[in-house]
ModelCIF file with pLDDT and N, C-alpha, C, O atoms, coordinates in Angstrom:
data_MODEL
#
_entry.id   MODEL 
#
_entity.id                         1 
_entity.type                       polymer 
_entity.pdbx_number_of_molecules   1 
#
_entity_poly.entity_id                      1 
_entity_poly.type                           'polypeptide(L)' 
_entity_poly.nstd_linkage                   no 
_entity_poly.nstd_monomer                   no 
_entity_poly.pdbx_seq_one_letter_code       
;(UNK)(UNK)(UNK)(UNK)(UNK)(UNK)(UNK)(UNK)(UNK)(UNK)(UNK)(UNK)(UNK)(UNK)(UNK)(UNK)
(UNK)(UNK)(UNK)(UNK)(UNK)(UNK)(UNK)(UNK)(UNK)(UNK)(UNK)(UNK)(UNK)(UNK)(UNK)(UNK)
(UNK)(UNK)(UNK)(UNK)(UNK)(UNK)(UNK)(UNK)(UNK)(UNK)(UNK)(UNK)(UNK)(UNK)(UNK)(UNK)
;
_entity_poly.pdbx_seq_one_letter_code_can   XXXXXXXXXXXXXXXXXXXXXXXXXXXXXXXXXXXXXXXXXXXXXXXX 
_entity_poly.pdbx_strand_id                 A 
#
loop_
_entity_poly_seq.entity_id 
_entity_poly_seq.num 
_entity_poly_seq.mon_id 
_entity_poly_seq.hetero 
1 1  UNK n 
1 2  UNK n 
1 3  UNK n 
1 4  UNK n 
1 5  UNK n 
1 6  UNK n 
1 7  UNK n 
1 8  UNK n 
1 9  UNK n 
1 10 UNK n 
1 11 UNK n 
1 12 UNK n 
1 13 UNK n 
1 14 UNK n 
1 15 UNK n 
1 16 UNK n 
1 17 UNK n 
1 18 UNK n 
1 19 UNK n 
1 20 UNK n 
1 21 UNK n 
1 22 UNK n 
1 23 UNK n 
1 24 UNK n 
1 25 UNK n 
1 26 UNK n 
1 27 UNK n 
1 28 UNK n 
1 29 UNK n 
1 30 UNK n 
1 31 UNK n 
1 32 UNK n 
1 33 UNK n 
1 34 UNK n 
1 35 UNK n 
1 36 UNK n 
1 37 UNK n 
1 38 UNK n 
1 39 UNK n 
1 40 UNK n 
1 41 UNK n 
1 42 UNK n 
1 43 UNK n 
1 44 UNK n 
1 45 UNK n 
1 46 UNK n 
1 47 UNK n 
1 48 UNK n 
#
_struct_asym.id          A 
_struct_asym.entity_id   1 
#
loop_
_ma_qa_metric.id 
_ma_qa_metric.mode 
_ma_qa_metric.name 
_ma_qa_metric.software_group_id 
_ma_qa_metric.type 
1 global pLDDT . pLDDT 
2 local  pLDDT . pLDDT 
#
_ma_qa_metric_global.metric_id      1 
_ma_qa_metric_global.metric_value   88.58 
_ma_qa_metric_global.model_id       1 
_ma_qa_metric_global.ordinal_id     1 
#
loop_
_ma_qa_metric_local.label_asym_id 
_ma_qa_metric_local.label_comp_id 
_ma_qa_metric_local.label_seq_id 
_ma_qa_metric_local.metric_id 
_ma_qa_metric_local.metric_value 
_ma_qa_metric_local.model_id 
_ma_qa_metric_local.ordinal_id 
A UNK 1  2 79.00 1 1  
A UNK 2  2 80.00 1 2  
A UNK 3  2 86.00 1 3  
A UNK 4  2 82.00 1 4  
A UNK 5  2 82.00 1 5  
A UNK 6  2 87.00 1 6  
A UNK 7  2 86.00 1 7  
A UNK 8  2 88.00 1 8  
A UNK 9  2 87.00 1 9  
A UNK 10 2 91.00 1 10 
A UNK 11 2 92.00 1 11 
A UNK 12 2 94.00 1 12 
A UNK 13 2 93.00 1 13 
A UNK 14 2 94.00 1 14 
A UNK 15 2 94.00 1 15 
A UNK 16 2 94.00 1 16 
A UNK 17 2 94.00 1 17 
A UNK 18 2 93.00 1 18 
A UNK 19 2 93.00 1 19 
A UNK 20 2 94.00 1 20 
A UNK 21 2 97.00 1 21 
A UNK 22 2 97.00 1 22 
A UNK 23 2 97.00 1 23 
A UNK 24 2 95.00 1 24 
A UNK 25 2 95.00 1 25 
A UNK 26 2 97.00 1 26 
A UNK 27 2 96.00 1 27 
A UNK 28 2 94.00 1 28 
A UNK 29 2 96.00 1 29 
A UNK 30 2 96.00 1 30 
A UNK 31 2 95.00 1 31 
A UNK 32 2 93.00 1 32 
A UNK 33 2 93.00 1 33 
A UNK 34 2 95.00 1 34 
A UNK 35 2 96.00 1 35 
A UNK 36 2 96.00 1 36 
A UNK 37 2 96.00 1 37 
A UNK 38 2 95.00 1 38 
A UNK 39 2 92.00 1 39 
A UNK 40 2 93.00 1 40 
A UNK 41 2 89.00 1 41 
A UNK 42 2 88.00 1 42 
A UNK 43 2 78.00 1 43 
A UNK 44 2 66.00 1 44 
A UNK 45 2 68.00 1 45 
A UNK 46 2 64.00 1 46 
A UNK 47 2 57.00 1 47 
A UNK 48 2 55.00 1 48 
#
loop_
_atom_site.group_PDB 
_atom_site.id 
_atom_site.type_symbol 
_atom_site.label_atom_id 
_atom_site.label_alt_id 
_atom_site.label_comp_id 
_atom_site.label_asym_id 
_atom_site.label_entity_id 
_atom_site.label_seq_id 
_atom_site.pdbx_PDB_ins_code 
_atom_site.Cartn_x 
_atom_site.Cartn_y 
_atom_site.Cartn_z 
_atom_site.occupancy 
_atom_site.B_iso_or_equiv 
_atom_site.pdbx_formal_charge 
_atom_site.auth_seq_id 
_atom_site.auth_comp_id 
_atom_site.auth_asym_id 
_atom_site.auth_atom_id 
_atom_site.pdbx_PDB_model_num 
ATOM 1   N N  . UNK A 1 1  ? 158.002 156.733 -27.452 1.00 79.00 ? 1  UNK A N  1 
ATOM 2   C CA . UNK A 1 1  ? 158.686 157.044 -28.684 1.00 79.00 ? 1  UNK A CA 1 
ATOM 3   C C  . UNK A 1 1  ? 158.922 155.741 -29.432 1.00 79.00 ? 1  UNK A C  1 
ATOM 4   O O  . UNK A 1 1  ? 159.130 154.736 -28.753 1.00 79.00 ? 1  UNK A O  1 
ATOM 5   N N  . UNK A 1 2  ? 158.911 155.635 -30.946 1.00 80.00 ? 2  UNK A N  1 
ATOM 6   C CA . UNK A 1 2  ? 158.731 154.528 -31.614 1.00 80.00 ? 2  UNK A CA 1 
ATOM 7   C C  . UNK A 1 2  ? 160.043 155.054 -32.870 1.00 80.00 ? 2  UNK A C  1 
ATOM 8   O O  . UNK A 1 2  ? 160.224 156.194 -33.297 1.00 80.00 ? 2  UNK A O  1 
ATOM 9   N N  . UNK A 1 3  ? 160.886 153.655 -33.263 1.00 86.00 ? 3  UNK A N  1 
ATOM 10  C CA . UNK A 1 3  ? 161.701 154.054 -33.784 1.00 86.00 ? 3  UNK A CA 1 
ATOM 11  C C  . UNK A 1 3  ? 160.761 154.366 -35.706 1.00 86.00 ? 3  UNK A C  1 
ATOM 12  O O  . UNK A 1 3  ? 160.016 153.475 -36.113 1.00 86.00 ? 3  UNK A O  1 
ATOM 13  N N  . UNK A 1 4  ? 160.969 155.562 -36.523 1.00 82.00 ? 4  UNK A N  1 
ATOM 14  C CA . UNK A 1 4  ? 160.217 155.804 -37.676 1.00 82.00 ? 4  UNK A CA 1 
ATOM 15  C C  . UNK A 1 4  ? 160.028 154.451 -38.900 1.00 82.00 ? 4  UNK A C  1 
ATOM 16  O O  . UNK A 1 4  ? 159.548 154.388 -40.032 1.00 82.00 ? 4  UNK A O  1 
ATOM 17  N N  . UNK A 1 5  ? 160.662 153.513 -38.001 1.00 82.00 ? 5  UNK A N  1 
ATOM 18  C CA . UNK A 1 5  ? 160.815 152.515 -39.534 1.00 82.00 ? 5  UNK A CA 1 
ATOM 19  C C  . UNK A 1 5  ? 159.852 151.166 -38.964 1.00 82.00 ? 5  UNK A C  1 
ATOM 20  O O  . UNK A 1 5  ? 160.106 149.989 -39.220 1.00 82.00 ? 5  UNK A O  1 
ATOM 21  N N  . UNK A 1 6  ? 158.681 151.666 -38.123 1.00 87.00 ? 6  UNK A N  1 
ATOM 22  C CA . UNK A 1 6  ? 157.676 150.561 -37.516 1.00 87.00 ? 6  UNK A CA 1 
ATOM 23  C C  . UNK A 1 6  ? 156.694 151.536 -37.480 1.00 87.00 ? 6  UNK A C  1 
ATOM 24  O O  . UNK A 1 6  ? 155.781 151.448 -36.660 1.00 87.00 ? 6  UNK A O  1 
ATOM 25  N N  . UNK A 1 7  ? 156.765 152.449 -38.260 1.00 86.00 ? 7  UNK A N  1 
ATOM 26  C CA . UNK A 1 7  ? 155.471 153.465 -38.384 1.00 86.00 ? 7  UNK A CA 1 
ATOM 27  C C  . UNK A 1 7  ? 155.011 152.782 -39.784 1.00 86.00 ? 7  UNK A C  1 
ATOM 28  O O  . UNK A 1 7  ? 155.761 152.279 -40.620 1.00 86.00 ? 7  UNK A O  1 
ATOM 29  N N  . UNK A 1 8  ? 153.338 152.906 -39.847 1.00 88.00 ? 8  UNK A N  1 
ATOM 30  C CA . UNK A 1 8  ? 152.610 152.806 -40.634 1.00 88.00 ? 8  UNK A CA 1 
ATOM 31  C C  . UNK A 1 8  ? 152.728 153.494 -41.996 1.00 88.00 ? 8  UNK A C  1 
ATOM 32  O O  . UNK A 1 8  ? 153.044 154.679 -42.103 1.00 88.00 ? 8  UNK A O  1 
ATOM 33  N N  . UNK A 1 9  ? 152.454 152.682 -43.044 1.00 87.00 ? 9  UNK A N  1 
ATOM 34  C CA . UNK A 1 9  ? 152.248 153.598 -44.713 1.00 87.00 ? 9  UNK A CA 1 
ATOM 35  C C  . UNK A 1 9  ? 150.740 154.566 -44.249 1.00 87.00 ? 9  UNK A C  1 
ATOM 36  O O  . UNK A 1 9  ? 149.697 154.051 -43.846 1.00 87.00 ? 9  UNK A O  1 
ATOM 37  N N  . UNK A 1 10 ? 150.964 155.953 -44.424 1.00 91.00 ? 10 UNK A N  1 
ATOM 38  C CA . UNK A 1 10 ? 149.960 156.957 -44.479 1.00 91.00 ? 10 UNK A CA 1 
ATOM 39  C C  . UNK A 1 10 ? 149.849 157.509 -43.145 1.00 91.00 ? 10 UNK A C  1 
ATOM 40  O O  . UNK A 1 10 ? 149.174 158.517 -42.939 1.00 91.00 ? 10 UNK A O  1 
ATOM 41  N N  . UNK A 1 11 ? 150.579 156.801 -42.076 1.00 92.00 ? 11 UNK A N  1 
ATOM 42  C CA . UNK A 1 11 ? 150.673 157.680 -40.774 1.00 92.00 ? 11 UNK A CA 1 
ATOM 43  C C  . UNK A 1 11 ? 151.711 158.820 -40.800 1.00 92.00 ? 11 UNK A C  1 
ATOM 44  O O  . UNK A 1 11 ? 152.698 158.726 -41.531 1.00 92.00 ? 11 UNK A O  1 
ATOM 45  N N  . UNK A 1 12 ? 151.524 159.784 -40.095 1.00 94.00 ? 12 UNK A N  1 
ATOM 46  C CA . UNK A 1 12 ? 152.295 161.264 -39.800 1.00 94.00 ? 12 UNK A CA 1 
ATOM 47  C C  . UNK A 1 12 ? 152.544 160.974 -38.070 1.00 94.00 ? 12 UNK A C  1 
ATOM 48  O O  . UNK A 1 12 ? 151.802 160.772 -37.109 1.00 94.00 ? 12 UNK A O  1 
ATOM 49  N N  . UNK A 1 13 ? 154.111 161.090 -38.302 1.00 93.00 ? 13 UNK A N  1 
ATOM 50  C CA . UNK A 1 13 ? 154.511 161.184 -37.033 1.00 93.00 ? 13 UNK A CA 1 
ATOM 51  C C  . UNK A 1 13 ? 155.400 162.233 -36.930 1.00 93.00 ? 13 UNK A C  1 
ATOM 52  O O  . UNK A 1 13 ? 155.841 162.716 -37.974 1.00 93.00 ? 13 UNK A O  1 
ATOM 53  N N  . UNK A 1 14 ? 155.742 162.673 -35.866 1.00 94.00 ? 14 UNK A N  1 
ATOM 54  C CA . UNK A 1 14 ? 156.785 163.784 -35.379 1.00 94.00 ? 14 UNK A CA 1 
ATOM 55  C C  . UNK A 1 14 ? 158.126 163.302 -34.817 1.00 94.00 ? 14 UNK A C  1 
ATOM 56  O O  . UNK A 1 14 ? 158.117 162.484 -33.897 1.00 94.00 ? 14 UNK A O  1 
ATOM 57  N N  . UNK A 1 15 ? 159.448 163.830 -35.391 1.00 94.00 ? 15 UNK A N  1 
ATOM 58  C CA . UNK A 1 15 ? 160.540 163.549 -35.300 1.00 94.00 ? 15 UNK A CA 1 
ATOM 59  C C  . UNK A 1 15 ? 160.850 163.867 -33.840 1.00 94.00 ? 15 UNK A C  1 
ATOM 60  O O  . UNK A 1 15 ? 160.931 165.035 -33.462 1.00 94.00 ? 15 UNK A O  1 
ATOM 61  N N  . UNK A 1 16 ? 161.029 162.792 -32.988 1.00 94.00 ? 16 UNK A N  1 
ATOM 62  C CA . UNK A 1 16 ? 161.925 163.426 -31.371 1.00 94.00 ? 16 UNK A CA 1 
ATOM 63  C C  . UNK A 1 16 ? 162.799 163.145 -31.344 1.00 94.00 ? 16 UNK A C  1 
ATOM 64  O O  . UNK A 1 16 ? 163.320 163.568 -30.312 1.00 94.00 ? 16 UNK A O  1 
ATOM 65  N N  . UNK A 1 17 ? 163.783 162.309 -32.211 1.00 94.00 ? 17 UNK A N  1 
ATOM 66  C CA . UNK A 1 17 ? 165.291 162.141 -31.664 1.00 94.00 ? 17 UNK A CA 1 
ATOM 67  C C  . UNK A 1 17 ? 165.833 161.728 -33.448 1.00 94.00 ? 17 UNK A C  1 
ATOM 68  O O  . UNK A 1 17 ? 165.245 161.321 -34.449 1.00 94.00 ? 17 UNK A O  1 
ATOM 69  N N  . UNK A 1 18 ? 167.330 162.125 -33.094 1.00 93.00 ? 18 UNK A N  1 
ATOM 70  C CA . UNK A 1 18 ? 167.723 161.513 -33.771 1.00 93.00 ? 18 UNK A CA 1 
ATOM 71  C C  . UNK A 1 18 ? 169.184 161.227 -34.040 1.00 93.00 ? 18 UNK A C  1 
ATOM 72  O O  . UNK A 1 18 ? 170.036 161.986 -34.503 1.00 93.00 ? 18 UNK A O  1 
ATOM 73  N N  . UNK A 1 19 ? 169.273 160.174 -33.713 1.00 93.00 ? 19 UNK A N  1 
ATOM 74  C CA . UNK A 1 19 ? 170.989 159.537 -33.737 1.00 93.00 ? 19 UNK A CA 1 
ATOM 75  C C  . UNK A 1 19 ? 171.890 159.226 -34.493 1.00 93.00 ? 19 UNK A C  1 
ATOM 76  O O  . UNK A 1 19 ? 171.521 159.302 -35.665 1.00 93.00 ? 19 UNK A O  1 
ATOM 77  N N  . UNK A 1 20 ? 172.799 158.942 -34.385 1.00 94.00 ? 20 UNK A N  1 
ATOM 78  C CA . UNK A 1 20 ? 173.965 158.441 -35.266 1.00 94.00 ? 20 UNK A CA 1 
ATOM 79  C C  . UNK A 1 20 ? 175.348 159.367 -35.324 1.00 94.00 ? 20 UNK A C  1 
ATOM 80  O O  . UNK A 1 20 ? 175.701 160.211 -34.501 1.00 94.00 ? 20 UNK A O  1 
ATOM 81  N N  . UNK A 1 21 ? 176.032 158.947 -36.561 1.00 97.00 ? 21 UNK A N  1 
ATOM 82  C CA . UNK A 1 21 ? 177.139 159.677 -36.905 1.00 97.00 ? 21 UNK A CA 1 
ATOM 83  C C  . UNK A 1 21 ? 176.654 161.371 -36.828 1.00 97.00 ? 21 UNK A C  1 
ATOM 84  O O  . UNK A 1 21 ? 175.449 161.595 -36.939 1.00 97.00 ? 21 UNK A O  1 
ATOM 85  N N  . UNK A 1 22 ? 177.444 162.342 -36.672 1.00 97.00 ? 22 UNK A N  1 
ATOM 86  C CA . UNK A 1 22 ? 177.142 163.733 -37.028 1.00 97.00 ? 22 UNK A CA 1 
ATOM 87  C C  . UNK A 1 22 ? 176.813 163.498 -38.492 1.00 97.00 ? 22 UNK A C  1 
ATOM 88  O O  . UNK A 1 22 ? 175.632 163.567 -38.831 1.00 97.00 ? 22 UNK A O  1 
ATOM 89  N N  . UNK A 1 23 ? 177.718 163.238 -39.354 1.00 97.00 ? 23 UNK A N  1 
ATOM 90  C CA . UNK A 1 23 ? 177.256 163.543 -40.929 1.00 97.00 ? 23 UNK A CA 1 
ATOM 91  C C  . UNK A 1 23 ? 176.225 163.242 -41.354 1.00 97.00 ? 23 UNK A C  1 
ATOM 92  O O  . UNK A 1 23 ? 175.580 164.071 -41.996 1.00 97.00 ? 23 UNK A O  1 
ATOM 93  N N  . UNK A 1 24 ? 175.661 161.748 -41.096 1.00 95.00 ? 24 UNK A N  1 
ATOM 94  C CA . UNK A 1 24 ? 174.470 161.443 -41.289 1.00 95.00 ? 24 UNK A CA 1 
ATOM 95  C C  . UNK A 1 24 ? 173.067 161.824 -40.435 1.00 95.00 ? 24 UNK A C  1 
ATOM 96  O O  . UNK A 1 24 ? 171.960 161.495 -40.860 1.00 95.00 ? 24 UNK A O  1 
ATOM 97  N N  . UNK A 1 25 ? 173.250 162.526 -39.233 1.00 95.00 ? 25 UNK A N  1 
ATOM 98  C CA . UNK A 1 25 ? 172.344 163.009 -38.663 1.00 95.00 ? 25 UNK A CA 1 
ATOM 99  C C  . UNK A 1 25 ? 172.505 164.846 -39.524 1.00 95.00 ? 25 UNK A C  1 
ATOM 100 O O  . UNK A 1 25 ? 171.630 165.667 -39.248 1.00 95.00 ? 25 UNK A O  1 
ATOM 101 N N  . UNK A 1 26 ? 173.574 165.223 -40.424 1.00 97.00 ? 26 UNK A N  1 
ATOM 102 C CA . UNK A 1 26 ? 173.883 166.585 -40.637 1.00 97.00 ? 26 UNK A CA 1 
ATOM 103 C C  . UNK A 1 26 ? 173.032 166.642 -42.406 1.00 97.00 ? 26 UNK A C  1 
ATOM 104 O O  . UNK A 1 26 ? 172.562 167.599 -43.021 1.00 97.00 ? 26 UNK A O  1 
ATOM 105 N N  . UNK A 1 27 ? 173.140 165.093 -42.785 1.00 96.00 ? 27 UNK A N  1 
ATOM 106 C CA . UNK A 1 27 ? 172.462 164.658 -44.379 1.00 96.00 ? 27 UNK A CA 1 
ATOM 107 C C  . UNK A 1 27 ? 171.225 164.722 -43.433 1.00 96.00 ? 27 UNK A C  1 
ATOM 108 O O  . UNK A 1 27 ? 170.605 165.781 -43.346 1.00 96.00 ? 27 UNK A O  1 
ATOM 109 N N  . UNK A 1 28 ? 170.999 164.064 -43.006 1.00 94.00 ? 28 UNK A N  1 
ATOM 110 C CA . UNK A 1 28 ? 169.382 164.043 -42.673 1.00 94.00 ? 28 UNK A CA 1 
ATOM 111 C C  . UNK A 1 28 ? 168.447 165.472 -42.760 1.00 94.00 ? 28 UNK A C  1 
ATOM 112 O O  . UNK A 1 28 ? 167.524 165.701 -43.541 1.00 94.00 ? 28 UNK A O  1 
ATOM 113 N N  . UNK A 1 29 ? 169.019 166.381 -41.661 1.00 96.00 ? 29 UNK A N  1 
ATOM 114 C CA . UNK A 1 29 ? 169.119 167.665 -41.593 1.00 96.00 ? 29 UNK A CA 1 
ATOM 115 C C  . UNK A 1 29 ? 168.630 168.686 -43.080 1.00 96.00 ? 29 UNK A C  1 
ATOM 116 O O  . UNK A 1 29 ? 167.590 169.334 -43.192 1.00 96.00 ? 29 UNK A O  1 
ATOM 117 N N  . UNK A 1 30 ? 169.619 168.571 -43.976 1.00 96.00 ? 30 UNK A N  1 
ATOM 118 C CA . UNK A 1 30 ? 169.623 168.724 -45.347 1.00 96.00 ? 30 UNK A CA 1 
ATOM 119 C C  . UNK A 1 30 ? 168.496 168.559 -45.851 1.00 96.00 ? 30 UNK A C  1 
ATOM 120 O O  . UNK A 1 30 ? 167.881 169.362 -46.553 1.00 96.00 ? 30 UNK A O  1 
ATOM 121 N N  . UNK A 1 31 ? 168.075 167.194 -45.415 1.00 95.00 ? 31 UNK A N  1 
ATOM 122 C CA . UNK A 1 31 ? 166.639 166.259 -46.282 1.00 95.00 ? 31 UNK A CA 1 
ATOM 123 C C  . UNK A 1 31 ? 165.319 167.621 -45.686 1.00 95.00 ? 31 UNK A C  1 
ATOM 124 O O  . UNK A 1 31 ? 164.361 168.065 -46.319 1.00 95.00 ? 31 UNK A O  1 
ATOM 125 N N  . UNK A 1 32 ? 165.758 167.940 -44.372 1.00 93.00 ? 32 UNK A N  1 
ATOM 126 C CA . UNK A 1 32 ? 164.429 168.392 -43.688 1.00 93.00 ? 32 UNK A CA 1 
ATOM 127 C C  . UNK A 1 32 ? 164.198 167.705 -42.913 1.00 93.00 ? 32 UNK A C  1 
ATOM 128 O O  . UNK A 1 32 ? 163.088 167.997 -42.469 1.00 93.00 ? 32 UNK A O  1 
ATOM 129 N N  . UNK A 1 33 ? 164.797 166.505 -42.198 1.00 93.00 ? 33 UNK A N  1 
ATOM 130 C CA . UNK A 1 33 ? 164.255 165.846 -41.465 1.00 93.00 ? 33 UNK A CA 1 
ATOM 131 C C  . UNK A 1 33 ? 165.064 166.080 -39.402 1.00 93.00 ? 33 UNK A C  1 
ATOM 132 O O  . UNK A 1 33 ? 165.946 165.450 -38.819 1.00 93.00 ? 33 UNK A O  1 
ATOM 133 N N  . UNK A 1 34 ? 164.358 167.019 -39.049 1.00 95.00 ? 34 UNK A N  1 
ATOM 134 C CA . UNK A 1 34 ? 165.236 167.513 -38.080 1.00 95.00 ? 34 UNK A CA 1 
ATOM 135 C C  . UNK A 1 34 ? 163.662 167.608 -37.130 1.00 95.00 ? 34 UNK A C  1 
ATOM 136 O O  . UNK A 1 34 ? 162.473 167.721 -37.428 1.00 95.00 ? 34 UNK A O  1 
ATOM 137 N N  . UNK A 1 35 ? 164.719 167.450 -35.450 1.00 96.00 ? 35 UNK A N  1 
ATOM 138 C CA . UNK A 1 35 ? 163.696 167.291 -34.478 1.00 96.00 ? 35 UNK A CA 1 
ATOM 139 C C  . UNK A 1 35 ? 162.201 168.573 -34.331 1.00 96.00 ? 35 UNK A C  1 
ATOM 140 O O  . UNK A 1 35 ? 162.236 169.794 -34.184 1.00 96.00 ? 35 UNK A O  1 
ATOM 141 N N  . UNK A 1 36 ? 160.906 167.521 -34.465 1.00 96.00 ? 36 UNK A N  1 
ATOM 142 C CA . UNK A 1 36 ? 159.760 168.556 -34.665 1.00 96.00 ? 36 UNK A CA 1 
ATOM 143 C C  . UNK A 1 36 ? 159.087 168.422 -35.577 1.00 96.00 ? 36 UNK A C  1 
ATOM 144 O O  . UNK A 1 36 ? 157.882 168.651 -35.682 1.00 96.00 ? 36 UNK A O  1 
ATOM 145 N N  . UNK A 1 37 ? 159.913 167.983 -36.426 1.00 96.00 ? 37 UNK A N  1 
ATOM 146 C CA . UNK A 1 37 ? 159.648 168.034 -37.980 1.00 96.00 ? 37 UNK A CA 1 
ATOM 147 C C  . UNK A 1 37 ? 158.369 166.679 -37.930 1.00 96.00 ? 37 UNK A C  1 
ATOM 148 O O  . UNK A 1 37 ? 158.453 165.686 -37.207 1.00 96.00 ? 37 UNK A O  1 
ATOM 149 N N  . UNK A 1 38 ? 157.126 167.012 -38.991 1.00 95.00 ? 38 UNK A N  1 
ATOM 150 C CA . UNK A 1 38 ? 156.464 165.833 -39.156 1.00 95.00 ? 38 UNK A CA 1 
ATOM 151 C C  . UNK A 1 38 ? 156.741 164.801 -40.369 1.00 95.00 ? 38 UNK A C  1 
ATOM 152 O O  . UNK A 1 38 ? 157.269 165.201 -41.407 1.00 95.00 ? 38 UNK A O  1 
ATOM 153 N N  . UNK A 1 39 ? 156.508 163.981 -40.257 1.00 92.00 ? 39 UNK A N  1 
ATOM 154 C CA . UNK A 1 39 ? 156.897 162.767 -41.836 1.00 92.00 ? 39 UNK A CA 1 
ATOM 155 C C  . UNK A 1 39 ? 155.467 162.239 -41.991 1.00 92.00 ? 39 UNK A C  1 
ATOM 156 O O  . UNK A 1 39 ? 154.616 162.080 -41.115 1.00 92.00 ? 39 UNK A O  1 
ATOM 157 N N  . UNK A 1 40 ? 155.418 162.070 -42.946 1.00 93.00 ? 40 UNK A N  1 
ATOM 158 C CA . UNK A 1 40 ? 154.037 160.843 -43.320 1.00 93.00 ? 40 UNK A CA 1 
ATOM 159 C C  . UNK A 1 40 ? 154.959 159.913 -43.810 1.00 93.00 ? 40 UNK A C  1 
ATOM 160 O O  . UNK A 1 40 ? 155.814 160.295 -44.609 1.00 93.00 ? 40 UNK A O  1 
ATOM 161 N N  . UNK A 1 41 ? 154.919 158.974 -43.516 1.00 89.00 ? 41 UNK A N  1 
ATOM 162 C CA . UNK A 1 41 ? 154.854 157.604 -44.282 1.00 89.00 ? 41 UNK A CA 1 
ATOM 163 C C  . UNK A 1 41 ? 154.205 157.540 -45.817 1.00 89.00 ? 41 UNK A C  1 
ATOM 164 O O  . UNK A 1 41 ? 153.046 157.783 -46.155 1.00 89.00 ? 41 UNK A O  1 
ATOM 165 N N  . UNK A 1 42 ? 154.967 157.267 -46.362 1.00 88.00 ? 42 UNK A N  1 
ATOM 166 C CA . UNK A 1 42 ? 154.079 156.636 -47.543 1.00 88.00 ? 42 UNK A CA 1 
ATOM 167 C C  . UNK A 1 42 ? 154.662 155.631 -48.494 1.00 88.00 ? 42 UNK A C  1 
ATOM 168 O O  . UNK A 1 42 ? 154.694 155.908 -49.693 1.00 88.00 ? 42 UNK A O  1 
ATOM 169 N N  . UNK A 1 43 ? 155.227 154.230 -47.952 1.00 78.00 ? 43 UNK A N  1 
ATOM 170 C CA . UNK A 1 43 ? 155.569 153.572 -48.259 1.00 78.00 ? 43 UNK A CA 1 
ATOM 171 C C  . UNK A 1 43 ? 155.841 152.126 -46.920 1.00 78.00 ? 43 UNK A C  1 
ATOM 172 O O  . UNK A 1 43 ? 156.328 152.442 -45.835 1.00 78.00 ? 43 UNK A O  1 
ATOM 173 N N  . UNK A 1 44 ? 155.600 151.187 -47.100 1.00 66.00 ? 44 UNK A N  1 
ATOM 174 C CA . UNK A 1 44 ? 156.480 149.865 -46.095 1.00 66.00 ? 44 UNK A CA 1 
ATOM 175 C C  . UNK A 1 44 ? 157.248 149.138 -47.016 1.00 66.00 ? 44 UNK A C  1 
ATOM 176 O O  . UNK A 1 44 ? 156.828 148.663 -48.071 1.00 66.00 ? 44 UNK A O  1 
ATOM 177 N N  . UNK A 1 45 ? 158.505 149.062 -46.533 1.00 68.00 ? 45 UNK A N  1 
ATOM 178 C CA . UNK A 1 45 ? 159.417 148.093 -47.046 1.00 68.00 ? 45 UNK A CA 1 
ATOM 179 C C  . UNK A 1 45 ? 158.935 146.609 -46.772 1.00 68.00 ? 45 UNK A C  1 
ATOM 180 O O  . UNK A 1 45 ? 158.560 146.004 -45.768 1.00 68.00 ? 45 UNK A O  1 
ATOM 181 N N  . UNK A 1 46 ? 159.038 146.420 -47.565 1.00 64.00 ? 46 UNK A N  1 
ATOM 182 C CA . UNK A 1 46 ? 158.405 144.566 -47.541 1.00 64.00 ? 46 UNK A CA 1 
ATOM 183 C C  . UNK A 1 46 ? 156.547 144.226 -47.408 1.00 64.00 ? 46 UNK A C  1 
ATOM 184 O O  . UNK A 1 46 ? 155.915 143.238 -47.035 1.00 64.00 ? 46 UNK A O  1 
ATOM 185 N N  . UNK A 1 47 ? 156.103 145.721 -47.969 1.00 57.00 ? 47 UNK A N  1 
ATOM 186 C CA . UNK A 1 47 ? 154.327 144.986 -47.324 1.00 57.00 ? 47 UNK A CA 1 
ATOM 187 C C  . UNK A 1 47 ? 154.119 144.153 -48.678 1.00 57.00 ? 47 UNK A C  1 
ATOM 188 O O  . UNK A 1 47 ? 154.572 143.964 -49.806 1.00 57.00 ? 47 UNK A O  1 
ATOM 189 N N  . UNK A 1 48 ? 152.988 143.744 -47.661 1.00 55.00 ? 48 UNK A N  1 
ATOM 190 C CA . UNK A 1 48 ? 152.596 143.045 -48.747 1.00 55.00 ? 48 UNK A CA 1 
ATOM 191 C C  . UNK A 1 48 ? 150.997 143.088 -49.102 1.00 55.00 ? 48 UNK A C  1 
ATOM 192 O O  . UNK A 1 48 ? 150.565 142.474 -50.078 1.00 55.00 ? 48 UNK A O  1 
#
Protein backbone atom coordinates (compact mmCIF):
# COMPACT_ATOMS: atom_id res chain seq x y z
CA UNK A 1 0.00 0.00 0.00
CA UNK A 2 1.38 3.45 -1.05
CA UNK A 3 0.34 6.60 0.61
CA UNK A 4 -2.05 8.57 -2.68
CA UNK A 5 0.21 11.65 -2.66
CA UNK A 6 3.47 9.52 -4.28
CA UNK A 7 1.15 8.24 -6.93
CA UNK A 8 1.84 9.26 -10.42
CA UNK A 9 -0.04 12.19 -12.71
CA UNK A 10 -2.42 9.78 -14.97
CA UNK A 11 -2.13 6.69 -12.71
CA UNK A 12 -5.54 5.09 -11.21
CA UNK A 13 -5.21 3.68 -7.97
CA UNK A 14 -7.69 2.16 -5.48
CA UNK A 15 -8.47 3.65 -2.11
CA UNK A 16 -7.53 0.97 0.93
CA UNK A 17 -7.36 3.03 3.90
CA UNK A 18 -8.09 5.97 5.13
CA UNK A 19 -7.16 8.00 8.23
CA UNK A 20 -7.44 10.86 10.26
CA UNK A 21 -9.93 12.97 12.17
CA UNK A 22 -13.67 11.47 11.69
CA UNK A 23 -14.73 14.83 10.01
CA UNK A 24 -12.17 14.88 7.61
CA UNK A 25 -12.21 11.25 6.78
CA UNK A 26 -16.50 12.07 6.85
CA UNK A 27 -15.51 15.39 4.07
CA UNK A 28 -13.59 13.02 2.21
CA UNK A 29 -16.49 10.59 2.10
CA UNK A 30 -18.75 13.48 0.69
CA UNK A 31 -15.98 14.08 -2.10
CA UNK A 32 -16.52 10.22 -3.08
CA UNK A 33 -13.47 9.31 -1.93
CA UNK A 34 -14.22 6.21 0.32
CA UNK A 35 -12.49 2.71 0.65
CA UNK A 36 -12.63 0.83 -3.04
CA UNK A 37 -13.14 3.75 -4.61
CA UNK A 38 -10.64 4.36 -7.73
CA UNK A 39 -8.78 7.98 -8.26
CA UNK A 40 -6.71 8.86 -11.26
CA UNK A 41 -4.27 11.26 -10.64
CA UNK A 42 -4.18 14.06 -12.73
CA UNK A 43 -2.01 16.44 -11.42
CA UNK A 44 1.79 16.47 -9.23
CA UNK A 45 2.31 19.10 -6.89
CA UNK A 46 5.65 20.52 -7.64
CA UNK A 47 6.44 18.59 -11.17
CA UNK A 48 8.24 19.87 -13.15
Amino acid sequence: MMPLSIARSGETVTIQKITGRDEVRQHLAELGFVVGSSVTVVNEIGAT
